[in-house]
N, C-alpha and C positions, 0 to 999 in steps of 0.2 A: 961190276956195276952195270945195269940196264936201263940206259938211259930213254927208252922209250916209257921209262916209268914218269916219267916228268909230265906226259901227254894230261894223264888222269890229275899230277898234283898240280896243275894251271887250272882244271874245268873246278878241281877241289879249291882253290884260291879264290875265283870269281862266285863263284854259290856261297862261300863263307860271306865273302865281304859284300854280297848283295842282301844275305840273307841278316848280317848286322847293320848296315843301311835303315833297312827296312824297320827291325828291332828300336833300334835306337830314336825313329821317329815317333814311338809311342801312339802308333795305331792299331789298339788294341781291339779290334772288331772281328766277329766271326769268319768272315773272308782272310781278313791279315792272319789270325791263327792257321786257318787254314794253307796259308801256303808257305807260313813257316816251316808246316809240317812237311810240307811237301819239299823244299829247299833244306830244310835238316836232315833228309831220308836220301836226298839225291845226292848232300853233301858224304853222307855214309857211304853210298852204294859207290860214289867216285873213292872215298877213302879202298873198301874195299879191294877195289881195282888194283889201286895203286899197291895195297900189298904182296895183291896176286901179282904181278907182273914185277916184283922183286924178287932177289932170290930167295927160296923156299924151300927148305926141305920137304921131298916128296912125301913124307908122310903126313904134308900139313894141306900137301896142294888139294886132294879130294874135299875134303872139309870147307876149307876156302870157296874151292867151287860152288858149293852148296849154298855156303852163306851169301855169297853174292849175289845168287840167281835168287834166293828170295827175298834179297833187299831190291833188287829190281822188280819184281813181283810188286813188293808193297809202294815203291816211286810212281809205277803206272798209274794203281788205285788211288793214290795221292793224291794224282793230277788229277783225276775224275772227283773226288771228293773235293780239290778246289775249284772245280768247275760248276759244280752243284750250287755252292756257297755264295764264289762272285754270278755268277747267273742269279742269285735268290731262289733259287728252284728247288721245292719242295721234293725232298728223297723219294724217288719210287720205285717200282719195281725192279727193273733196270740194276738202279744203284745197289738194291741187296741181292740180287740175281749173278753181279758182279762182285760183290763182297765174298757169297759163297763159293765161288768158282776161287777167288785166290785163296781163301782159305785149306780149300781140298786140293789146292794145286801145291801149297806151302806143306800141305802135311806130307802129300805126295813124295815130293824133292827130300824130304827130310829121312821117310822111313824106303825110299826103297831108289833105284838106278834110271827109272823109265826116260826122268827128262836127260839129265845128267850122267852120261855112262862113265865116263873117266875123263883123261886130260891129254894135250896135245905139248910137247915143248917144240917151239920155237927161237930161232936168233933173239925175236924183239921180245918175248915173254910168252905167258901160257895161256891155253882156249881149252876151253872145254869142250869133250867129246859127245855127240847129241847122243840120247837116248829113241825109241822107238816112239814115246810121246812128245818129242822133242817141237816139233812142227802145229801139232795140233795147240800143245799148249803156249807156242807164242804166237798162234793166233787168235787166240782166246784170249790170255793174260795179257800182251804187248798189241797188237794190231787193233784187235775190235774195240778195247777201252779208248785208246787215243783217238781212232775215226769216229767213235760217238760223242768224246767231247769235243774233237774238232768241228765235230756237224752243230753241234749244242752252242759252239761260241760266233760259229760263222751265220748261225739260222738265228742268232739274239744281233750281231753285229746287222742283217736285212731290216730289224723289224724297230731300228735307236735312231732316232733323228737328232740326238745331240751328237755333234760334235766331237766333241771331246772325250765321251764315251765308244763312238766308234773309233777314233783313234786309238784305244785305250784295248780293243779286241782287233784293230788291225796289228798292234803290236805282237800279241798275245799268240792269235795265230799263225805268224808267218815266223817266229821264233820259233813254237812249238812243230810246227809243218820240217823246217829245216832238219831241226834234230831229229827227232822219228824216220823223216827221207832217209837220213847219213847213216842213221842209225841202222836200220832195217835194212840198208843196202850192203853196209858197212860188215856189218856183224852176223846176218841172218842169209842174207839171198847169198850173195859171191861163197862164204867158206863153207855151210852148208846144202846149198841148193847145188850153185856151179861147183862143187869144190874147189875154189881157188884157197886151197890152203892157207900158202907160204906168202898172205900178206901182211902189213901192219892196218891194224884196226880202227879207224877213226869215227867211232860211230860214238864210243862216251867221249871224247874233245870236242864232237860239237853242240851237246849240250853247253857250250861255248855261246852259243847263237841263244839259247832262247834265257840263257842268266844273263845278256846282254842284253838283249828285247826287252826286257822285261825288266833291268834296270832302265832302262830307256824309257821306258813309260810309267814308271815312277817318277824320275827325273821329269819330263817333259811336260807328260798330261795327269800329273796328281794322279797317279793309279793306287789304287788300293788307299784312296783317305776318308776321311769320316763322312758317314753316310746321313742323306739328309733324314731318316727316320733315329737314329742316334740321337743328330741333333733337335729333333722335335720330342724327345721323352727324355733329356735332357734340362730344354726348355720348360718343359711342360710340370716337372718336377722344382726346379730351380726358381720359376719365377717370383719378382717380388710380388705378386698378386694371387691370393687365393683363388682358387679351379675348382669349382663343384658340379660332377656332370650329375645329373636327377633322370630317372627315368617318369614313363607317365603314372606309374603310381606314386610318383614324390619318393622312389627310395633310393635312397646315395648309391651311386653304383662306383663312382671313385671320386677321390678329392685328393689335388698336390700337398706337399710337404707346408706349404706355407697358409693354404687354408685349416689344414690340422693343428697348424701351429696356433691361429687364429681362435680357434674353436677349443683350444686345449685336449684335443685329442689325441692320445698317443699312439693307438692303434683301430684304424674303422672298423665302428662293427658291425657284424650281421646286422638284417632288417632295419637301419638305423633310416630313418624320416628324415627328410630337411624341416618338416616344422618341429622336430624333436630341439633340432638349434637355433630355428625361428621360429618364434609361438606365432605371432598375427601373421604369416606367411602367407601369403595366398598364388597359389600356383599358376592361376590363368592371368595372373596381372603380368603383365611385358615391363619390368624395370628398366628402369635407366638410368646411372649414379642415383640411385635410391637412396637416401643415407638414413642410417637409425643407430640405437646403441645396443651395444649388448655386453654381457658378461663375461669376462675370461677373466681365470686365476683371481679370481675375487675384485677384479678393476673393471671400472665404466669404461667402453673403449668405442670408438665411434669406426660404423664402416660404411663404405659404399660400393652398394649393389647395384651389378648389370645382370641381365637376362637373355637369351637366346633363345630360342628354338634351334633343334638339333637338324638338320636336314639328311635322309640317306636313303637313298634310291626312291626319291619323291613319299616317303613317309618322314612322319616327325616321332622317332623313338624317345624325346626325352627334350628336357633344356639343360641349359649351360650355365650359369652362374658364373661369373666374377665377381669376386667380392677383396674388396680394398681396403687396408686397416688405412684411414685418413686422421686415425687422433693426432698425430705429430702435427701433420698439415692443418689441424684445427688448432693447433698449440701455436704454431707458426703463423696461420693466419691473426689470432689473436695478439699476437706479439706483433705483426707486422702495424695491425690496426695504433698500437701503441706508439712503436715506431714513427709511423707517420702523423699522428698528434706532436710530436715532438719536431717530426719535418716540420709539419705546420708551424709551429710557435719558432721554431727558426727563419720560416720562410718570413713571418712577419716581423722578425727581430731583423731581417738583410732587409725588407721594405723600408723599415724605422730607421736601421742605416745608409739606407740608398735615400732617404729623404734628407735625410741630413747633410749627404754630399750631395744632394743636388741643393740646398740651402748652402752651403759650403761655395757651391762653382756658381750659386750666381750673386751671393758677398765676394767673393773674387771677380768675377766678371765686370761687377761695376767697380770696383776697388783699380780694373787696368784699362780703364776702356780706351785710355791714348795709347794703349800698344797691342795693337790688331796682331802682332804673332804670341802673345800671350793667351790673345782670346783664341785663335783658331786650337793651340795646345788645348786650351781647357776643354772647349768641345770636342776635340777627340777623345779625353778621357771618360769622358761620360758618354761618348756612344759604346766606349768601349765597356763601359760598366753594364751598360743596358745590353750587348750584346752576351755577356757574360752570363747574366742573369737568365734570359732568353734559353741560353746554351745548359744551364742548369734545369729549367723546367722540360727540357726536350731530354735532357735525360731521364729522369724522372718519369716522364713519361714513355721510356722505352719499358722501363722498369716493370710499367704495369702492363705491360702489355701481355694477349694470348699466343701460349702456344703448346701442338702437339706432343702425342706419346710417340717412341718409338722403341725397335729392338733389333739389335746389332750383333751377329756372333763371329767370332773369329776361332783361328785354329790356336796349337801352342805356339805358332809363332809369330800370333800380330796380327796375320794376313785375314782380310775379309771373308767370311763365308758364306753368308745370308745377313740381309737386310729385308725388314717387313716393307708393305705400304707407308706407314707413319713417319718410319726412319728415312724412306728415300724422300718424300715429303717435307721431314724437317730440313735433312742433310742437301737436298737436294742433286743427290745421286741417286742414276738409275741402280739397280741389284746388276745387270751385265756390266754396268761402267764400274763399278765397284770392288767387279769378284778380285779375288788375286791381287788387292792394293792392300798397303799397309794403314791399320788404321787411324793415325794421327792423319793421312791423308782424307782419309772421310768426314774421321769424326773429328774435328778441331774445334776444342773450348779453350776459351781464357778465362781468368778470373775478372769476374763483374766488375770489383771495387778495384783491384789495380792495374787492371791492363793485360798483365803477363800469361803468358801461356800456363793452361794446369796440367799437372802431371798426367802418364798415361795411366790411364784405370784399370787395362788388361792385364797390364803388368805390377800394379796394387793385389788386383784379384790372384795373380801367379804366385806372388812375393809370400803376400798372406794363405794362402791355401784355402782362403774360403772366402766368404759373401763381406763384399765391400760396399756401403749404405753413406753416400752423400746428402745430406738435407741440405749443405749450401746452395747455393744460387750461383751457377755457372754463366757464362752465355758460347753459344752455340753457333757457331760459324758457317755458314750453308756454301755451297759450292759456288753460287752469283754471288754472294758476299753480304747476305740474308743474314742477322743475328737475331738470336732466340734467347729467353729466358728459361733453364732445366734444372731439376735435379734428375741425379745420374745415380744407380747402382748398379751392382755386378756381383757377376757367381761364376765360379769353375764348371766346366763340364766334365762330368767322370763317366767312367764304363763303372759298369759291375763290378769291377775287380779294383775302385777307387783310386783310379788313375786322372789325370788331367787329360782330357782329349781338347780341352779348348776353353775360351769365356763366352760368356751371354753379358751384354749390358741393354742395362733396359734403362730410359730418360722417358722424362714426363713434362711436357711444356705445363709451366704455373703461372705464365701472363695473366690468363684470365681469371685465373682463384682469386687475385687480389679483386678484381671487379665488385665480387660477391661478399667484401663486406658489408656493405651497407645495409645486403639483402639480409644477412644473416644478425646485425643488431634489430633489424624487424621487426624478426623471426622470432627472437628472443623477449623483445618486448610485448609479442602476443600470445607467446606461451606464460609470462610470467601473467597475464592479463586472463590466461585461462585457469591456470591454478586456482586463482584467488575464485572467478568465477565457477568453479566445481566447487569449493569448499563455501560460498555463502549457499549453492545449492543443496549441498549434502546438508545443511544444516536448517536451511527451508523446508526442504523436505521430512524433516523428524517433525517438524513444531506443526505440520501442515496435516500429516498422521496422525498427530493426538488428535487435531481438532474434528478431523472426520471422523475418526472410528468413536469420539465423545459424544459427536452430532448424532451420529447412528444410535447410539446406546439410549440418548434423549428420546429421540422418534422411538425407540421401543418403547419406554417409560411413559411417553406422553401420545399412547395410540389413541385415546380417546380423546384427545380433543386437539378437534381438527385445526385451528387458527393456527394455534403453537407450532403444530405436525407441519404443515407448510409452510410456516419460518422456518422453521430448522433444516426442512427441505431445498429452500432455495438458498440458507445458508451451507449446505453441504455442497450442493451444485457449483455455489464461488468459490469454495475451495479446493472444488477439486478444477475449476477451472484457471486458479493459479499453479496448478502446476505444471500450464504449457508453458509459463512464466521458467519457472528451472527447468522444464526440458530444454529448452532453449539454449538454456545457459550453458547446461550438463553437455549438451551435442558443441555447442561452441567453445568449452573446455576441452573437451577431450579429441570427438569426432571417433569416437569408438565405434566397436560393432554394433549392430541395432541387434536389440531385445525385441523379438518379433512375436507375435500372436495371429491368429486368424479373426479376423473380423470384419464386419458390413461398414463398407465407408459411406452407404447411401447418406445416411444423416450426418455423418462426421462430417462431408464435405462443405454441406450447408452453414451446419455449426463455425464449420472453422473459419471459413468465410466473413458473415455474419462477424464473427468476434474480429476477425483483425481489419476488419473496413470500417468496426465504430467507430464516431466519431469524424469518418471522416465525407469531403463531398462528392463521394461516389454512390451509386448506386446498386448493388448484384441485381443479376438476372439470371434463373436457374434451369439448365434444362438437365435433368438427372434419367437416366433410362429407370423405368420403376424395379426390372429382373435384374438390376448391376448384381455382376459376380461379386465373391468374395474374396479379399486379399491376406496375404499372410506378411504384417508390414510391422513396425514400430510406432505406435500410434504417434506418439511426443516428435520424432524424427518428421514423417510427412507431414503433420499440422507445423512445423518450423518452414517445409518449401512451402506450405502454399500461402504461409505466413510473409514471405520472403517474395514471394510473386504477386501478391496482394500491394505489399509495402511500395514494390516498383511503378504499379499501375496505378498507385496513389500520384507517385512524383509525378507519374509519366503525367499524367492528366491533374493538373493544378487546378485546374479553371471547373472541375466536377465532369459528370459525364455516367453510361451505363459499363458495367462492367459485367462482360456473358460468360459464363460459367457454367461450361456444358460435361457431361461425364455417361460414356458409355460401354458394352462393350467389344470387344474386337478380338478374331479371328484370325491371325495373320496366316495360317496353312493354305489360305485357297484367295485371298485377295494377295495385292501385289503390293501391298505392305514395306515388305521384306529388304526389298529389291532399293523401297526407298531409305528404311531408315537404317538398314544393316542388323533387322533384328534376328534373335532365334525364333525359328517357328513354336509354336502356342500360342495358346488365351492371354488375354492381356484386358486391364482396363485401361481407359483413355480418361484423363483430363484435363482440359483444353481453357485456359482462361486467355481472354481476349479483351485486351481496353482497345480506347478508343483517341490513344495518346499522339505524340509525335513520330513514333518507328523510329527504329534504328537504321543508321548506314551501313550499307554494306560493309566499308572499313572498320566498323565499330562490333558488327555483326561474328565476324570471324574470331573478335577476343573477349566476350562478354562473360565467357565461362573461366576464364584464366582469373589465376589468382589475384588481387590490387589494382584490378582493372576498374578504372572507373572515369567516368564522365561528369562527375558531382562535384562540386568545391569540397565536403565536407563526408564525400562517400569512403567506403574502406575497399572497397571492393572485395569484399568477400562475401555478401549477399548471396549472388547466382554460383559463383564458387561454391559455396556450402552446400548449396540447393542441389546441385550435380553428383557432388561427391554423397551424399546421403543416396539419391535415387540409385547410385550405381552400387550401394552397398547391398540395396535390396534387388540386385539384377534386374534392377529394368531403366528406363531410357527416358531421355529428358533434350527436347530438340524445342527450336522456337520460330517460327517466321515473321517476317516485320515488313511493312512498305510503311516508307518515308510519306508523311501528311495523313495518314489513313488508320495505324495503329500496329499493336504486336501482340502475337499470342505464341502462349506458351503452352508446349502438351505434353502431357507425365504419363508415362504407360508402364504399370505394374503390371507382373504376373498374377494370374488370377486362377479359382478356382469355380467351381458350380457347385459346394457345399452350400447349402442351405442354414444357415446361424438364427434365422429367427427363432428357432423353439430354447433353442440353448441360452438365447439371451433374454428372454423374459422368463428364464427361471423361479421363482418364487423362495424366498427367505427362508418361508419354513419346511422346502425340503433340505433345508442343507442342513438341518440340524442332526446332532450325534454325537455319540459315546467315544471313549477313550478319554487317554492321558496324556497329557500334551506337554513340553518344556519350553516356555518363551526366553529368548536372551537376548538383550539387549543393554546398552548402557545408559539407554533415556528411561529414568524413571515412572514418568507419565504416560509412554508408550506401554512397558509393563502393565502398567495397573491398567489402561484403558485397553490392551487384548488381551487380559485374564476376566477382568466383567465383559465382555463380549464374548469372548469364548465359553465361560459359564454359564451363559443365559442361553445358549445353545444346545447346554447337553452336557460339556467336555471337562474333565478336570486338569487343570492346572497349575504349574509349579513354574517361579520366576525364576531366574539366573542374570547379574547385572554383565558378567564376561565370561569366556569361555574356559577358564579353571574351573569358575563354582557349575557353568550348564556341567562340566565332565564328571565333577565328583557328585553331583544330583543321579546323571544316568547312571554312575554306575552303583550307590546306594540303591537305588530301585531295582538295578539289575538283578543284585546280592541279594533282597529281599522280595524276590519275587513278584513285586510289582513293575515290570518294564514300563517308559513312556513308547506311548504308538507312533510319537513325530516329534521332530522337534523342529521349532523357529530360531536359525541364527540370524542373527544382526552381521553384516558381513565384515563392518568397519567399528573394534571397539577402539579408541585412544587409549595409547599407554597398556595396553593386556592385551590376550588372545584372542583374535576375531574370529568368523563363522569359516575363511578358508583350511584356517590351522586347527578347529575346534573340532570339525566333519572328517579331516584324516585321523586324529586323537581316537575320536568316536568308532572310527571305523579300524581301526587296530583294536578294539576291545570287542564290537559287536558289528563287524562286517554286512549285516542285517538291518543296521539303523537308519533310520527314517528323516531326512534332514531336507528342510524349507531355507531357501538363503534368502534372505532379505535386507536391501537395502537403498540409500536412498542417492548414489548414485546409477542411473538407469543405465547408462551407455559401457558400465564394468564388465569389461570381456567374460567375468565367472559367468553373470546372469544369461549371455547369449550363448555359453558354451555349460551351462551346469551340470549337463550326465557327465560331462568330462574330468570334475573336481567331487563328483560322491555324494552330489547335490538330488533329489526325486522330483524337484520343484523351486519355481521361484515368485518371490512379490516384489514389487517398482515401491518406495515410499512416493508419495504415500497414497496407499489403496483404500476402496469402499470396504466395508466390512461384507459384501456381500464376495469379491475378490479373495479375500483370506479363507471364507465359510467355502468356497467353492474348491481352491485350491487344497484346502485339507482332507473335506469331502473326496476328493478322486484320488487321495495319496491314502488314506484308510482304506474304500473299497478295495484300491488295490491289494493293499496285504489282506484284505480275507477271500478276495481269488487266487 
């Protein structure tokens, strides 16, 4: 027996049991792989050893030799390849420069004598006899590999200002320095260089030193644990909050696990839009808890969206989206509202009993009044009641109170890892004062309603192997002794290979959500307040159509005589001027996109004016530039602002007064415009209305465009609201200035154009006439028959459809027999059947070619301002002059015969 074989099975003991240390801590990252490998290879090359220096039959020892020297070969490259990995350092030349040298150095040793000439027996065991390459290649394969990563860890160890990271490479190196010294002195210089033969070998034992080191820096300074980019694609996957990054064409370029989830998608796909998942989308708006609803798996589900701009090396590649499933929170907030009705009729059922014992203690009080220590008892119980009561509304009111989000990760065993801004915030721990502590020391929740402490969540999330979702109501312990109202959830962190590397828990302060009921029963009663007002519009508008396109058809009938012809004239004029009446209403219903057109607001301005000041004791004054450009706006939309600006300068000025109404236009590329009101450069027009009322305060000044804002007994405050949010639909700007005793003026600046419109707009009736075959659909009777005799006396033949089954089986009879229709009118909205959106897809799966007019009589329907987008060539607003239809048809016919 050769007992110096024990040397190698010590170095093989400590490399085992660091290398299962390591293992068993389940840090499975490309660095930890790596130096597995490396500590599995060294554990070999010691194995090795350990057999060669037992007794052996000489005809095993050459073989031996071999195999060891090229498991030492591969140890070397090892270490270099875990130096690469913990460095992060991208593989370069270098590292495949040295890959092929051990490979031809491996093949080398194998087929032929050069390194390896034979074997040496000694007392303590057996050496190998060098070969003629013997020097060269352990300075290639052992020397230069080790001094490159030694220089690689000591030139990263110069350039680390943490801490605990250069600890972590002072280990690293002076471990690995040791062994190579002993090694190389041990094995390489003395028996080959001096020949000192005949000694014992201590060059693999003190690989002794750097499997100590380096347990040492596992133990000490967290070497080799989970890396903070792990845990940010970890996070970034896991959270409970959908993640949509958009680039600047709006195309998805990723989205987490839980916004897919969100959106029902189970795999993204190419080219995929964010308005493909949000239709009224709009990209340039900056959201902030946005809330709307949308669709998934066939349910209404309510979210809330945030927005970003992406920042990265001073450009903006893209925004960021957050978006939040808040149905539950809308379930919860409703229930809570319930809830606290119930508080309430309790609260007043303890008043009704606290009245009663205070009837109670002073029929007692007088009942003892000769014994003054009866009295003093009884007044103690009733302060005591009233402090109770007290002590109940104070909680109560913790209840509702606001509070923050935060996000918390730990490792597999409890301990702190990261903590964001919000969490050290809530928790009221720094991220340094934190690292390294266990998390019930951070995070400490009790249960709200009994006092007691709540289980740990980490170890929920461990327990269960997957995503743990609290909707209770915790509260939240801060380190001064700050409590919070939260819900709490949590998810495992895994590697690629669906291990547990750690938890994330993410909390969300709900103090302030309870705030927002009141706002939100509003909200609701103004939406319920809009329906109704959309649907008397929609239906004003059909009965408002007959009557114009009837009045039209008169005036054709009755051209010769003139008295009549001028009644019917300025009866058509009132009814088309009731229908700023339902724009009104239609924009206060809805608040949709505007239906835009190009048109001269020279006269509209006046007009508009004029009609919403009747009646009252103001007076206009008009300064109009006579060359005002032209706008491309929704006519109904800006006659409601200036309707709405009008209405203010009535109040403002009670007592009468002039009211100046100036309109011109403006340049902002070369005046300094810009600079004031924050616009984009272009044309623009100005209009500028100015009373002569009280002004507003500066403090009043600053909230007058906010929604409910108001200074009226009887106002809603959504007036100048509405006014805002219109102008900014048509990308332009709406600013006002005020002095207090003197007056306030408001100025509107639309994008403009220097199209010329007069020759277009006094078009003449009887050019629009002309041929074809025309299909009207509608479900108003009357409207049928009055745009089939208006369309007849034009030229056109015509064929009615009441909904869109009988327009489809019309087209496609005509199709079959040869006679096609050239256009057709849908009705957009039929009750109970097929309307114009589903009728135009029908149509267009049969004749891809067809010709389709959408009509109807709500204006503000996204189809209308978006119609090339739904298969539409054209659109009409109910209800139109008949010179609007003639026209409209006119330019969808020429087209098909270019």
């Amino acid at each position: 027996m050769n007992y110096y074989t024990f040397i190698p099975l010590c170095t093989l003991i400590i490399n085992i049991f660091t290398w299962t240390y390591i293992y068993t801590q389940k840090r499975y990252t490309a660095v930890n792989r790596a130096y597995l490998a490396f500590a599995a290879f060294s554990a070999l090359w010691v194995f090795d050893l350990f057999v060669l220096w037992s007794p052996v039959p000489d005809n095993f020892l050459m073989p031996l030799e071999k195999i060891t020297t090229v498991t030492g070969f591969i140890v070397v490259f090892s270490f270099v390849n875990f130096t690469y990995e913990f460095l992060e350092k991208k593989k370069d030349f270098i590292y495949y420069f040295l890959s092929a040298i051990v490979i031809g150095s491996t093949i080398m040793n194998i087929v032929t004598n050069y390194y390896v000439y034979g074997y040496v027996k000694y007392h303590w065991g057996v050496s190998l006899q060098p070969g003629k390459f013997f020097i060269p290649t352990v300075l290639s394969i052992y020397v230069a590999p080790m001094l490159f990563s030694l220089f690689l860890l000591y030139k990263r160890k110069r350039s680390v200002n943490e801490k605990n990271k250069r600890n972590q490479l002072t280990f690293l190196i002076q471990g690995t320095s040791l062994f190579f010294i002993i090694s190389i002195t041990s094995d390489v210089i003395l028996p080959h260089i001096f020949h000192f033969e005949d000694i014992v070998r201590i060059g693999i034992p003190a690989g002794i030193f750097q499997s100590l080191f380096t347990f040492f820096a596992v133990r000490k300074y967290n070497f080799l644990s989970i890396s903070f980019e792990e845990i940010c694609n970890y996070l970034f996957e896991n959270l409970k909050d959908g993640i949509v990054i958009v680039d600047n064409n709006e195309n998805i370029v990723q989205m987490n696990n839980y916004a897919k989830k969100i959106f029902n998608l189970e795999n993204l796909k190419t080219n995929l839009k964010i308005s493909d998942l949000l239709t009224d989308y709009c990209f340039q708006n900056c959201y902030k808890d946005y809330e709307r609803f949308i669709i998934s798996k066939n349910e209404k589900r309510v979210i809330s969206m945030s927005q970003a701009n992406i920042r990265q090396y001073n450009t903006d590649p893209g925004k960021i989206l957050i978006i939040r499933d808040i149905t539950e929170n809308k379930k919860a907030q409703i229930e809570l509202y319930e809830n606290k009705e119930k508080l309430e009729k309790l609260a007043n059922e303890l008043a009704e009993t606290n009245a009663s014992l205070e009837q109670k203690v002073r029929e007692r009080t007088l009942s003892l009044q000769s014994s003054n220590e009866q009295l003093q008892r009884e007044i103690h119980e009733r302060e005591w009641a009233e402090a109770a009561l007290a002590a109940e509304k104070e909680r109560l009111s913790i209840t509702l109170r606001s509070i923050g989000d935060g996000v918390i990760t730990t490792d597999i065993a409890g301990t702190i890892v990261l903590l964001n801004p919000a969490a050290e915030h809530l928790t009221g721990w720094e991220q340094e004062q934190a690292l390294g502590r266990p998390l019930h020391d951070i995070f400490s929740i009790i249960d709200e309603k009994t006092g007691e402490p709540c289980s740990n969540l980490a170890e929920e999330v461990l327990q269960d192997d997957g995503l743990v979702d609290h909707i209770r109501y915790s509260i939240l312990r801060a380190k001064d002794g700050t409590e919070r109202i939260i819900t709490e959830n949590g998810a495992p962190i895994l590697n690629k290979d669906g291990r547990v590397l750690g938890v994330v828990l993410v909390f969300r302060d709900m103090t302030e959500k309870r705030k927002l009921e009141e706002e939100l029963i509003r909200a609701d009663k103004l939406e319920s307040m809009g329906l109704l007002a959309g649907g008397i519009a929609h239906d004003f508008n059909n009965v408002l159509t007959a009557i114009i396109g009837n009045l039209a058809l008169a005036k054709m009938s009755l051209h010769e005589e003139q008295d009549v012809l001028q009644i019917l004239d300025e009866a058509e004029k009132a009814s088309l001027r009731a229908t700023n009446l339902t724009q009104q209403l239609l924009t206060f219903s809805k608040g949709g996109l505007p239906v835009k057109k190009l048109c001269s607001v020279k006269n509209l301005i006046k007009e508009w004016v004029e009609f919403s000041s009747r009646g009252s004791n103001i007076r206009p004054v008009f300064s109009i530039q006579d060359d005002l450009w032209s706008v491309n706006i929704d006519e109904g939309q800006i006659n409601q602002v200036i309707n709405n600006l009008i209405i203010n300068a009535c109040q403002a000025m009670e007592q009468g007064g002039l009211l100046e109404v100036h309109a011109k236009n403006m340049d902002n590329t070369e005046a300094n415009t810009e600079q004031i009101l924050h616009m984009e450069k272009g044309k623009y027009i100005e209009i500028a209305v100015k009373d002569q009322g009280l002004g507003i305060t500066e403090e009043h000044l600053q909230k007058i465009f906010d929604p409910y804002f108001t200074t009226k007994e009887k106002g809603s405050g959504l007036g100048l609201f509405t006014a805002y949010a219109i102008i900014k639909k048509h990308h332009g700007y709406l600013r006002v200035d005020s002095e207090v005793g003197i007056g306030t003026t408001f100025y509107i600046y639309l994008p403009a154009t220097e199209v010329d419109l007069s020759a277009s707009q006094d078009r003449p009736a009887s050019a629009l006439v002309g041929t074809g075959k025309i299909l009207v659909m509608d479900d108003e009777e009357m409207i049928r028959e009055m745009t089939r005799a208006l369309l007849e006396r034009f030229g056109y033949e015509v064929a009615l459809a009441k909904d869109g089954i009988q327009a489809l089986d019309l087209y496609q009879q005509a199709s079959h027999a040869g006679r096609p229709f050239d256009a057709i009118l849908l009705d957009l909205t039929i009750p109970g059947s097929m309307g114009g959106k589903e009728t135009v897809r029908a149509l267009h799966e049969f004749d891809p070619a067809a010709k389709a007019i959408v009509v109807s009589g709500y204006s503000n329907d996204p189809i209308l301002a978006e119609y090339h987008h739904y298969g539409f060539c054209g659109y009409l607003v109910k209800p139109y002059p008949s010179q609007e239809l003639l026209r409209v048809l006119s330019n969808i016919l020429q087209s098909n015969e270019s």
